[in-house]
Each structure stands twice: as C-alpha cells, then as structure tokens.
C-alpha positions in Angstrom: 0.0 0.0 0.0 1.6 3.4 -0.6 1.9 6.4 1.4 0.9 9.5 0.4 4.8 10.7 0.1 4.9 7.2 -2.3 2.4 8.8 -4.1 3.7 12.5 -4.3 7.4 11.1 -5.3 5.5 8.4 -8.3 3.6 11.6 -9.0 6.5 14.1 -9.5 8.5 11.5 -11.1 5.7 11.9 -14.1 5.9 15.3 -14.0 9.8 15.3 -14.1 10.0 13.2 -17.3 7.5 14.9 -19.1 8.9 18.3 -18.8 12.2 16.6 -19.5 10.5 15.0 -22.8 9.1 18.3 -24.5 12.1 20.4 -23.0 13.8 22.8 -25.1 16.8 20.7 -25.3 14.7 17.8 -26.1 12.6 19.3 -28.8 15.8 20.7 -30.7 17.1 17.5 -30.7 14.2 15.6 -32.6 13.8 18.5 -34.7 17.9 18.4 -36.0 16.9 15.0 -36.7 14.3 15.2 -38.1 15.7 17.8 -40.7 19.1 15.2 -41.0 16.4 13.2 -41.9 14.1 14.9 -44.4 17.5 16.3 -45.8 18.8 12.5 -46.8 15.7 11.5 -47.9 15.5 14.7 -50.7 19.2 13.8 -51.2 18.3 9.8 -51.9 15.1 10.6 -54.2 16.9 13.4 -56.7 19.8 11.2 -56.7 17.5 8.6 -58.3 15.7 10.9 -60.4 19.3 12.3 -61.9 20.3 8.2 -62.1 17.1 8.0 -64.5 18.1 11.1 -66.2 21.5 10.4 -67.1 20.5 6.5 -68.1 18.1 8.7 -70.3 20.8 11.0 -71.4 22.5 7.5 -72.7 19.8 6.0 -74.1 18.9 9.3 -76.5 21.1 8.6 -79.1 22.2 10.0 -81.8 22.1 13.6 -80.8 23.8 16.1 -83.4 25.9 18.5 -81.0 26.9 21.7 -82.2 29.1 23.6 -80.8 32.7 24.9 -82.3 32.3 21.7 -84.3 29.5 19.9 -85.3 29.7 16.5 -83.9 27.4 13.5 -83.9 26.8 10.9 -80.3 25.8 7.7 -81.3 25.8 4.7 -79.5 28.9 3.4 -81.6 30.6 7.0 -80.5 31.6 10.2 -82.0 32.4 12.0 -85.2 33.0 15.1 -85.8 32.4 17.6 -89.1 34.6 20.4 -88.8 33.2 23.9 -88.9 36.0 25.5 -89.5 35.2 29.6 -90.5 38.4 31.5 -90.0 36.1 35.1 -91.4 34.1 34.5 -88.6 36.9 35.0 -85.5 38.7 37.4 -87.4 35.9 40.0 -88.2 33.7 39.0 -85.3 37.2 39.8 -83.2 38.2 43.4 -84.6 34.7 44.4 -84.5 34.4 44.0 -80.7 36.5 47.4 -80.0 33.2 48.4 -79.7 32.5 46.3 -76.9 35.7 47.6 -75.3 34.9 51.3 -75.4 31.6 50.8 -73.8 33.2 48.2 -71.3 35.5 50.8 -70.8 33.2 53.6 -69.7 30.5 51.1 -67.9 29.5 52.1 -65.1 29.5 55.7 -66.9 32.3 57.6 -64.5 31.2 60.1 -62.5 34.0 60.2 -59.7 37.8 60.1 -59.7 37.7 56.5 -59.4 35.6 55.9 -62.3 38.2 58.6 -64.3 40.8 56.5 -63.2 39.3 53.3 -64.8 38.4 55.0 -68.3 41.7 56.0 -68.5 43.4 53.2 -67.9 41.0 51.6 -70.4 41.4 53.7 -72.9 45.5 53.5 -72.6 45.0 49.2 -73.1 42.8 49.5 -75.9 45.0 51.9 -77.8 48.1 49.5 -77.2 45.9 46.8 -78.4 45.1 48.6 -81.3 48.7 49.2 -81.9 49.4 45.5 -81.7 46.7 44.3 -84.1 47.6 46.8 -86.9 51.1 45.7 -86.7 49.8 42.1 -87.7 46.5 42.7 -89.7 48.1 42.4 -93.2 48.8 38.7 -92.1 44.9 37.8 -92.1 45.0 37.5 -95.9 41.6 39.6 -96.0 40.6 41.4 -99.4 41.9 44.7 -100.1 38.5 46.2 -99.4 37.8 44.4 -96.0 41.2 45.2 -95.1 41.0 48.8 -95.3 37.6 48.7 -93.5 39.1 47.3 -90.5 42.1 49.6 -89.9 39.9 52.6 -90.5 37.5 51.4 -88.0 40.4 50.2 -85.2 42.2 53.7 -86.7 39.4 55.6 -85.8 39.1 54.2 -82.2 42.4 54.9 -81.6 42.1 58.4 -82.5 39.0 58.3 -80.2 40.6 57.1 -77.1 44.0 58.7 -77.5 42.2 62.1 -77.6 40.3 61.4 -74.9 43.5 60.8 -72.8 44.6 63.5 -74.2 42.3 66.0 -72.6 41.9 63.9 -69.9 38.0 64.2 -70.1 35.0 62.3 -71.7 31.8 62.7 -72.8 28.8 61.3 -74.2 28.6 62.8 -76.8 32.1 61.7 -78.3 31.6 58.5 -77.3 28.1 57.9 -79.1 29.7 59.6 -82.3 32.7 57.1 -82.3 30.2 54.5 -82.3 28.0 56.2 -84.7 30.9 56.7 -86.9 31.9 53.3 -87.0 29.2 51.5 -87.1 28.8 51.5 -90.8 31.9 48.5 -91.1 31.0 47.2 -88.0 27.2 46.4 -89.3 29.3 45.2 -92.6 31.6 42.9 -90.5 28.6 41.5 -88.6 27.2 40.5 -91.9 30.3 38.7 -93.6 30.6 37.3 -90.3 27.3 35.4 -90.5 28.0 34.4 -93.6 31.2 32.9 -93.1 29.5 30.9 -90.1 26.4 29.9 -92.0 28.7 28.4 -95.1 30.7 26.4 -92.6 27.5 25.1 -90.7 26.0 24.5 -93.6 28.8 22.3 -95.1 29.0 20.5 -91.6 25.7 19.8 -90.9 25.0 18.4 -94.6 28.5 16.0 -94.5 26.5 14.8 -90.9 23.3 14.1 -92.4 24.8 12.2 -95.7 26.6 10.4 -93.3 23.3 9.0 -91.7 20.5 6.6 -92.8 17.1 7.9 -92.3 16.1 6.0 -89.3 18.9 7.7 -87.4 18.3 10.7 -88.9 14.5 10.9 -87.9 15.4 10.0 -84.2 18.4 12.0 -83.8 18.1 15.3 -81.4 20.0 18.7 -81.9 21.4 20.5 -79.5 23.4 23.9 -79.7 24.1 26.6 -77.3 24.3 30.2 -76.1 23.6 33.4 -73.8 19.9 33.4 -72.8 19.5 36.7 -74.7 20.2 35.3 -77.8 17.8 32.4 -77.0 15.0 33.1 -79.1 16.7 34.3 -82.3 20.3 33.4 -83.2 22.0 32.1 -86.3 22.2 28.3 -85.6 18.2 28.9 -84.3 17.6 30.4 -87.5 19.4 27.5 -89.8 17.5 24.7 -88.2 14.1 26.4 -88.9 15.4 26.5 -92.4 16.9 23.4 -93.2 15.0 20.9 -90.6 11.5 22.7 -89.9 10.0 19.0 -89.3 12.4 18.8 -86.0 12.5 22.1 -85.2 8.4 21.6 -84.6 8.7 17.9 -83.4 10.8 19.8 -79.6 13.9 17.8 -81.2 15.9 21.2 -81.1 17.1 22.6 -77.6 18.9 25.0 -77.0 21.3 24.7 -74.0 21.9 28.2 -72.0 25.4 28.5 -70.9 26.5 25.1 -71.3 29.8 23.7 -72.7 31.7 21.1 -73.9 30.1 18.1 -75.7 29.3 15.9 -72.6 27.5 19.2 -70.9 25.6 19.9 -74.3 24.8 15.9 -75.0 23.0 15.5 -71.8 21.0 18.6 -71.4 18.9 16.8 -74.4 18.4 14.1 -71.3 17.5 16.9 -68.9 14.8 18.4 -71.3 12.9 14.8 -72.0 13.3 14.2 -68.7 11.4 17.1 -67.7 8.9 16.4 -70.6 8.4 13.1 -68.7 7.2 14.6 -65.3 5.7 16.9 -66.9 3.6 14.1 -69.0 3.5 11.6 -65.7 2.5 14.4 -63.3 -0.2 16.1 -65.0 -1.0 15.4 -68.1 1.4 17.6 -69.9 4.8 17.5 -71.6 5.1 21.0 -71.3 4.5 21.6 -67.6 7.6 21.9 -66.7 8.7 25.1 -68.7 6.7 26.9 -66.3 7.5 27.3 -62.7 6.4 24.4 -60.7 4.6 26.6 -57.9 4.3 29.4 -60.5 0.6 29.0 -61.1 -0.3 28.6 -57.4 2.3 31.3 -56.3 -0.6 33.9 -58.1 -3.2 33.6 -55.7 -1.1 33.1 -52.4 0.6 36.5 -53.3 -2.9 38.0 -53.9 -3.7 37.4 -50.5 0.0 38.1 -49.3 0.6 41.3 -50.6 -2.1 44.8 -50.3 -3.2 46.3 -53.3 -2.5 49.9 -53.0 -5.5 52.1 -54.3 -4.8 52.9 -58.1 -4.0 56.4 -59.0 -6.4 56.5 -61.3 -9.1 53.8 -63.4 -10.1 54.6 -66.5 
C-alpha cells in the first residue's frame, strides 16, 4: 500500500519526465533530426531521379551537338564535321573594340575612381590597337575588308587617345565614335554570318549524308548560347530553315550556358526528362517550362501582398 509521500514522489516522477520530454533541449534534438532526416531522404530521391536522367541521357542517341564543331553521339561513339570559318573570328574579333569602349566607360564615370578606370582603359585599348595593326596584313583579308578594318580600329584609336589626351570624356564623343563606326561594323557583322552559315551549312550536310534515315529521324540537336540570344540566333535560324519538321517535333534545344560536348549531350536528357514529369504528373509534356509553384504562387501572393488604391481607373 503506498503512502501518500509514495504517491507525491511516483507523481512528481511523471511530472519530471514529461517536462524533460518536451524540453527545449529535447525538442531541438528531434527536430535536428528530423531535418538530418528529411534532408537524406530529398538527397536519396533526386539522386535517383538524376540516375534515371543520365540513363536517359545514354539511351537518346544520336544527338547532333553543335558547338565549335558539329559533332554526332551515337551509340557506336563520336564524329565530328569540322566547322571551321576562320572570317568569322577574325571579323567577329576586330569588331568587338566596340564592346571595349563601352566596357571601358561602364558604369558611366562620375568620380575620380571611375576617371581612373576610363583611362586606364582607354590606354590598353590603344596598345591593343597598336598591336593588331602591326599584324592585320597577315589575315590574308581582301583589299576592301582590309582597309575597313584599320579605318575602323584607326578611328578608335584616335577616339581614345584624344580622350587621354584632354583627360576628359563625354557622351557625346563616345556615341559619335560609335555612330561613326558603325557602318563597317554592321558590314563585319554580316560577312561574319556568312562565313559561319557556309561552314554550318557544309558541316551539318556532311553529318546528315553520313546517316541513314532511321537515325536521322530520331536524332536530337542541341546547340548553345547566352539566354538573350535564345529566341533568335544564327544556328536557331538554320535549323528552322533546313529541318523545320524537327524544329516543330521539340527535337531542337537550345542549352543556356553550357559547354563542352558531354555538358551539351546530356542537357537533351535533362529536357525529355522534364517532358516526362511533366507528361507523368499532369497530363502535360510541357509543364515543366513553367515554374512548378508558379501557377499557385498567383493567388497566395494576392492574398499576401495589399493592393494599394490605383492612382487612377479609367
């Protein structure tokens, strides 16, 4: 029979190791495991997802990759088609003094710091202008392109080294050194696509002869750029050309940022793979291109955020 301090100590004893059980201690424990826990489970489940992707990546073959070359993955291995446009560089590369004067004076310079950097600037352009007239004859460019380059770089020069000269700059003589140049430049930026065009041209055709048409209907292209030049770019706007059917079929991708020919190869993986939970999930190949909470993040931000009253409604 127990006494009634039996009974108080039995009772306190239950007190004791509940408040022990949902202590702070005790509570921060379970919940570091519990996130340990949740954290290796994500961990294990896209681990098998990216297993499935890159047995996908492996089984999507051939894929036409192209990139400085164009080169065709099959399951026999690789082969490459030159694309080989020496025009290309060479114009592409003289033409981007532009892009050096406005590096130059980006952020626009409105303290001494920002004086400093033009100048500087300014001083390596005009020494790599120097540098590249010395050699330019060597390019074996026609008479006519010739002169149009040194008279552009010539030009630049005279831009930058005045600028030093006076030690000040503005907009104005900065937009009319562009303005004044931009006559070859445009020029340049035309015999530069054509140079590339020929050579993807005579690439992708050597690919396609050397394919039978069961590979060829199969076979997924992949190329690669910027994400501003997504939507429209040369390669873009030779597939729509030559190979409308695949262009239409979603057997064109274009890879942002990615390179090298094993980065490039397996996005095409990545992008059915999407298509595929996209199909699986709901119903829709294309489900994935948007956001997956994109659609319900809508109305939880309508009742997140206050509307403020509209300046006027007309």
């Amino acid at each position: 029979m127990q006494t009634f301090w039996m009974r108080r100590s039995c009772n306190f004893a239950a007190v004791l190791g509940l408040v022990l059980l949902f202590s702070p201690a005790t509570l921060a424990a379970d919940q570091s495991d519990a996130d340990k826990a949740v954290d290796t489970f994500n961990h294990a489940m896209l681990s098998i997802f990216h297993r499935g992707q890159g047995a996908l990546s492996e089984d999507t073959r051939p894929i036409m990759v192209i990139a400085r070359d164009v080169i065709v993955i099959s399951k026999d291995g690789k082969a490459t088609y030159p694309r080989s446009a020496p025009r290309y560089q060479q114009l592409k590369s003289t033409t981007h003094v532009l892009l050096g004067i406005i590096g130059a004076v980006t952020p626009w310079p409105d303290d001494d710091a920002g004086n400093d950097r033009w100048k500087r600037e300014f001083s390596t352009i005009s020494a790599e202008i120097d540098a590249l007239l010395a050699a330019i004859d060597g390019l074996g460019l026609s008479q006519d392109s010739l002169a149009s380059q040194k008279e552009m770089l010539e030009k630049a020069r005279a831009f930058t080294e005045q600028a030093l000269a006076q030690g000040e700059l503005t907009r104005e003589a900065v937009s009319k050194v562009i303005n004044d140049t931009r006559p070859i430049w445009v020029e340049n930026m035309r015999e530069t696509a054509r140079a590339e065009l020929t050579a993807l041209h005579s690439a992708v055709s050597s690919a396609r002869a050397a394919m039978d048409e069961e590979d060829w209907a199969k076979m997924y292209i992949v190329h690669h750029g910027g994400s501003s030049v997504e939507d429209v770019n040369v390669v873009l706007l030779y597939l729509q050309r030559v190979m409308p059917e695949k262009v239409a079929a979603g057997q064109v991708m274009f890879a942002e940022n990615a390179h090298g020919t094993d980065a490039l190869a397996n996005h095409v993986g990545y992008v059915i793979m999407q298509r595929n939970v996209g199909a699986w999930a709901f119903g829709d190949p294309a489900r994935m291109e948007v956001d997956l909470l994109g659609y319900e993040a809508g109305s939880i931000l309508d009742e997140m955020i206050e509307a403020p009253p509209p300046a006027d409604v007309e």
